[in-house]
N, C-alpha and C positions, 0 to 999 in steps of 0.2 A: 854900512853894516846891514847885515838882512834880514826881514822880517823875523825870523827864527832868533839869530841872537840879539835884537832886541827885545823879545817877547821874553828869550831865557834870563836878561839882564833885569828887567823889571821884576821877573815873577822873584827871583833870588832876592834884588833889595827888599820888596814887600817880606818876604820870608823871614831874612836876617831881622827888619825891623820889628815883629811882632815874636820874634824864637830866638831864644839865647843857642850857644855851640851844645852846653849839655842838655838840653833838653829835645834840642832835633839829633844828637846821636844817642839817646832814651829813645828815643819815637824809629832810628833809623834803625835797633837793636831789636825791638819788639816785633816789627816787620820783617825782621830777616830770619828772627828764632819763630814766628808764627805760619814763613811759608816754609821753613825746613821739617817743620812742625805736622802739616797738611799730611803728606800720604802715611800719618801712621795714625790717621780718623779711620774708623770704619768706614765700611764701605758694602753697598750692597750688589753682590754679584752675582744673583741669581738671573734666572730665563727670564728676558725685558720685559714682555706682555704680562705674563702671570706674575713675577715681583712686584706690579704696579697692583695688580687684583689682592694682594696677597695670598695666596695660592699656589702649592707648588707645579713646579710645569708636570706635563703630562709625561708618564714614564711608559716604555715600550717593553714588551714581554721578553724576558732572559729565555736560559733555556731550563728544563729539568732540571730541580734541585733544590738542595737549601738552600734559602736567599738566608736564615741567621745562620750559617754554617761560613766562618772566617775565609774558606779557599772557594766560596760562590764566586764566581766570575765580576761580578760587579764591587765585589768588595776587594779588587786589588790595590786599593790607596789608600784604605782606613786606619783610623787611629784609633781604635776608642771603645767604648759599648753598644753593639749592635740594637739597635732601637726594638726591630722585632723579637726578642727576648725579654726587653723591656716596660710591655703593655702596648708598644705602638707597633710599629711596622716599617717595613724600609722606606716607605714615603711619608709615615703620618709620623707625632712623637705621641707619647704616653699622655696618659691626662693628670692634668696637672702642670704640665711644662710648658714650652711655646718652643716655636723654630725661630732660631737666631735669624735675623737678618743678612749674617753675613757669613761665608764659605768658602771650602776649596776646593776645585776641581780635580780629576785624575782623569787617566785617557785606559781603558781596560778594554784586553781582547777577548770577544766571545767565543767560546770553543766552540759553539755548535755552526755559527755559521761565519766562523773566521774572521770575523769586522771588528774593526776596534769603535769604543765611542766613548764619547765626554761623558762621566759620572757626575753630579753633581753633589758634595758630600758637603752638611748641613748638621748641626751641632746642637741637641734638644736641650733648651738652659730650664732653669728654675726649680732642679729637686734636687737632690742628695744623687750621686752617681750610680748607676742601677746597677754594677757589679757584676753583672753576666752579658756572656758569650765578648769578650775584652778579644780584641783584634788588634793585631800593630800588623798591618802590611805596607810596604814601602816603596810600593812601583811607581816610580819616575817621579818621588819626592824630591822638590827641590830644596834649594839653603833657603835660608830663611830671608836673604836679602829676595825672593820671590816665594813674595807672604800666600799668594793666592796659589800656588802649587805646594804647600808645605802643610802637612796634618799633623805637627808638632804647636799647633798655638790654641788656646783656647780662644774658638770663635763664638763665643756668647759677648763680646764685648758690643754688641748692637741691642741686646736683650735689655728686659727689665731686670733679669738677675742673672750673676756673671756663673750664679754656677752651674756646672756642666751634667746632663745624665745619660747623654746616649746619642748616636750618630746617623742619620739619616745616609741612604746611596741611590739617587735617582739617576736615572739614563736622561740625559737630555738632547741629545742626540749621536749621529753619527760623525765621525768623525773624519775630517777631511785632509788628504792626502795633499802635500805642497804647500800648508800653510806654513809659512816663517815660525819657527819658535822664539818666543820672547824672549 
């Protein structure tokens, strides 16, 4: 017999002697509903460096226009209430609120200089919903089995308070040609 099965022999009688059958398939139950359990935890998805600062990343100049205006260029993946209508700004939220921790991305083309690049779209929790300038644009929303491509979910679930008032769209960068899509 080889080191492995008798090591796996022993470790099972120690086991059996100290754990009855229902109570290690309790324990093997809990384990199995707690990792199926895992990727529906928040999750924080913002820009590495500045997520860790708390601050959002640095955003890059659009072209001419209104950025609260629903067919701005940047706002082609939002769901929600445009935050610069709402006391804040497309990077900042209103006061009173905080930025969720947690978000979804969209990939938007700029018409002025034809580039596409990652938006990162960010969900201002803790007041009543601010009720102006309401967008639903849908470019390249995915199902909801790819949470982090989908602006159908309330993402304040990282926040101290789940409820929603308005939608941040930061450029984070450009967007690179040949990556695999997920």
């Amino acid at each position: 017999m080889s080191l492995l099965d008798q090591w796996m022999e022993s470790s099972s009688r120690r086991m059996a002697r100290r754990m009855g059958r229902r109570s290690f398939l309790g324990k093997l139950g809990a384990v199995v509903a707690g990792t199926a359990a895992l990727p529906l935890l928040p999750v924080a998805r913002g820009h590495a460096d500045n997520a860790r600062a708390g601050a959002p990343p640095e955003d890059i100049d659009g072209p001419v226009g209104d950025p609260n205006a629903c067919e701005y260029w940047r706002n082609c993946a939002i769901d929600g209430f445009l935050c610069g209508c709402c006391g804040g700004s497309y990077k900042t939220c209103p006061p009173g609120t905080e930025m969720s921790p947690t978000s979804w991305i969209g990939t938007c083309r700029n018409p002025i200089d034809k580039k596409d690049y990652v938006i990162w779209y960010n969900d201002c929790c803790g007041s009543n919903p601010c009720g102006r300038c309401l967008c639903n644009r849908n470019v390249g929303e995915r199902a909801m089995h790819h949470p982090y491509r989908n602006n159908d979910i309330n993402w304040c679930g990282g926040a101290s308070s789940q409820i929603y008032n308005c939608s941040t769209a930061m450029v984070i960068g450009l967007a690179v040609e040949g990556q695999p899509e997920k």
